[in-house]
N, C-alpha and C positions, 0 to 999 in steps of 0.2 A: 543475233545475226546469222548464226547457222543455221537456223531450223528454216530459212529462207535463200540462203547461198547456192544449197541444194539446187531448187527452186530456180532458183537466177540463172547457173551455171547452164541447168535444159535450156529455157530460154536464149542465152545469148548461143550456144548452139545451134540454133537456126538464123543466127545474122545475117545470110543474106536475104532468107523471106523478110525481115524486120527491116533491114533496112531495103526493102524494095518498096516503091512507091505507093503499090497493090496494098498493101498488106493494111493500111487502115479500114481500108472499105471490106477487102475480106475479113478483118476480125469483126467488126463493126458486125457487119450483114451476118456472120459463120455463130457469133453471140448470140444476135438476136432470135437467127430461127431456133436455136437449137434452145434455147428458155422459153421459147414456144411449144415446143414439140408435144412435152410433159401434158400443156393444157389442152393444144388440139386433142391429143388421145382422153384427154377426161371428159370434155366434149363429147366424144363417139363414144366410150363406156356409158357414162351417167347415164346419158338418156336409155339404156337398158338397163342400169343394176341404180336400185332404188335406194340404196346404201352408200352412193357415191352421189346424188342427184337430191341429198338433203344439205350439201356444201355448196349447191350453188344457190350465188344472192338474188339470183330471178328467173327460178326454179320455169318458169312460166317460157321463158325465153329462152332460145339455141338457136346458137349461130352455124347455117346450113354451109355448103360447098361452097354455095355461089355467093355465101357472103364473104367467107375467106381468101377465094382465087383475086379477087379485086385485091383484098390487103395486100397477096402477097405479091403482086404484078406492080403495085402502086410502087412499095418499098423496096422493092429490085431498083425501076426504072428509076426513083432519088439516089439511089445509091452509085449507080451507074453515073448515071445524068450530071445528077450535080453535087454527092458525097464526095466523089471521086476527082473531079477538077481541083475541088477546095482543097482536100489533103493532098494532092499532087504538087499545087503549090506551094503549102507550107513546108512538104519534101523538100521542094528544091530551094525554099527563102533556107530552111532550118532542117541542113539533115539530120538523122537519127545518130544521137553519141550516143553509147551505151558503155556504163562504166564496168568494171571490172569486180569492183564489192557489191554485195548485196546491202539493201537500207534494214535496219534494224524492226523488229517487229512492234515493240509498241511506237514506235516512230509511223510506220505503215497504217496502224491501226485508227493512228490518232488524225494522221494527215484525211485519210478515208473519211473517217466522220467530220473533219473539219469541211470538206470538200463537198458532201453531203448535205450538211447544213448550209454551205453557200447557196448550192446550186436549187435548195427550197425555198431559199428567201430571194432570189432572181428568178425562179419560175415564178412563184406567189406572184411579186410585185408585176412580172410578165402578165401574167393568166386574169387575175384583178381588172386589169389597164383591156385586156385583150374583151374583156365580158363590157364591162362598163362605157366602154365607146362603140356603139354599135356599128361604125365603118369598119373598124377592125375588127371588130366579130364575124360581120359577112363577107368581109374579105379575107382574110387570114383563118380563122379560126374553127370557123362554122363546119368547114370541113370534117375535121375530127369529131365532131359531136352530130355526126349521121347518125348513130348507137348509141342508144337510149340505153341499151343493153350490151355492156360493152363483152367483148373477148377477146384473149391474147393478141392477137392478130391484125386490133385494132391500135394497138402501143403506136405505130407509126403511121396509120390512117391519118396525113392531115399534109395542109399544104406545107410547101417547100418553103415558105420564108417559117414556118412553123419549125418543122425540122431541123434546119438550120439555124436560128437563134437557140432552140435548147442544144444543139451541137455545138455553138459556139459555148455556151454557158459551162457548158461539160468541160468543154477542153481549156477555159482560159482559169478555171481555178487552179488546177496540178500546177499551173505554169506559175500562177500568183505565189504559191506556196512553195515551189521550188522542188517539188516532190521527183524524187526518183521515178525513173523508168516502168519500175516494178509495182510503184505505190501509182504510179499514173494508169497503167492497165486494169489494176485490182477496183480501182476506183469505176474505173467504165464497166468492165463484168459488173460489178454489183450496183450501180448505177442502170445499166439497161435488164438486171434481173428485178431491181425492186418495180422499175415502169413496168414491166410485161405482167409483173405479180399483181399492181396495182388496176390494171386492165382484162384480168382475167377470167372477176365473174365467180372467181370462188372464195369464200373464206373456208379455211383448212385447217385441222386442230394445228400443224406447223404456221401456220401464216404467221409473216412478221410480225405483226401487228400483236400478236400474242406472246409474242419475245419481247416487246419492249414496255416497264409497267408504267402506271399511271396514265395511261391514252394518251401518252407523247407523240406515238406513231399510228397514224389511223389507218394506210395498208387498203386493201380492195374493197372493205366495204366502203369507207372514207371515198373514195374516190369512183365508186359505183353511184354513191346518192348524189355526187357532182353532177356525173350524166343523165341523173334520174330525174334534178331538181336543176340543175344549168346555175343557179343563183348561191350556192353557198359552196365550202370547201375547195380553196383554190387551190391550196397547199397540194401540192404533189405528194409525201411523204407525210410530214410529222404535223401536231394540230396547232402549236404555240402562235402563227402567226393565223391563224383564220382565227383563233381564241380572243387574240390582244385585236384585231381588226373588225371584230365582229359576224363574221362570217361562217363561223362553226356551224355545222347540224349533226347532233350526236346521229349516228347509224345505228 
């Protein structure tokens, strides 16, 4: 519990940003460009040093200016628009208690991957449902899958009922599980860093996907041949469920 109290102690430090209304959509939005940043700048190196441009998965493709200023104008104005009503709401139904201990670390660790693994088996069965009825593919969905060739910047390229059900999906797990404050934050950082990783277009000798053995976790390439081939790897994250459903395509 110490080695996270530390930790806790900064945080509740700034209680009144936290408990100010603002502050979902700012950490939300303030997360996500900045687990962008990394890949924009590999973007604009690679395509001049040939030593960085054998890591990306479709060496052939790069995403210019004008394909990113739309990303990043789209994912403002949902954030604005309508990230921001929704957690303003829940502010005022449920405001922010923050407790005084910090949660134990393999407590954290364990809630995170539990949390993790929810939220891959409700996108899965989501994204599955989302391809296979073709009303809600071209209503919902189609949007995000403009990019054939995905990158970072494309993590939240998609319509606003899209957006919002993996934002509900996100947020009603911590809640189910009971997760502290702390395990609830850690969860959404690494929750919006594995999607932006997954969208990014590079496999990296770091890529998760290389962290975790037996191809449990299949990571950007997994998730590049999604948008390459539309019909297989629904799975967001790990492969057991496109495996047991049939839907795998080794990368």
């Amino acid at each position: 519990r110490l080695c996270l109290q530390f930790l806790w102690d900064f945080v509740t430090a700034k209680k009144p940003l936290i408990n100010s209304p603002f502050f979902p959509v700012l950490f939300s939005f303030t997360a996500y460009m900045a687990f962008c940043l990394p890949y924009i700048a590999l973007d604009f190196f690679s395509t001049r040093l040939p030593n960085l441009r054998k890591y990306k998965i479709q060496p052939q493709n790069y995403p210019t200016l004008g394909m990113m200023v739309p990303c990043i104008i789209q994912s403002a104005y949902h954030h604005v628009v309508w990230i921001f009503p929704v957690t303003f709401l829940h502010w005022y139904w449920k405001p922010v208690n923050l407790p005084v201990i910090a949660p134990e670390l393999p407590e954290v660790l364990l809630q995170v991957v539990i949390c993790l693994l929810l939220f891959d088996f409700e996108y899965f069965l989501w994204h599955l449902l989302h391809h296979r009825v073709p009303w809600l593919y071209k209503t919902f969905h189609k949007v995000h899958h403009k990019h054939i060739s995905t990158f970072a910047l494309t993590t939240q390229y998609s319509s606003v009922w899209e957006l919002l059900s993996l934002g509900f999906f996100a947020a009603i797990n911590p809640l189910l599980l009971g997760c502290h404050p702390l395990t609830e934050m850690i969860f959404f950082l690494v929750n919006i860093w594995l999607s932006v990783e997954d969208h990014s277009g590079y496999d990296l000798p770091w890529s998760t996907h290389r962290l975790v053995p037996f191809g449990w976790y299949g990571g950007a390439p997994h998730h590049d041949l999604h948008h390459l081939k539309f019909k297989s790897n629904y799975a967001p994250y790990f492969t057991h469920w496109d495996r047991l459903f049939g839907t795998f395509t080794e990368s």
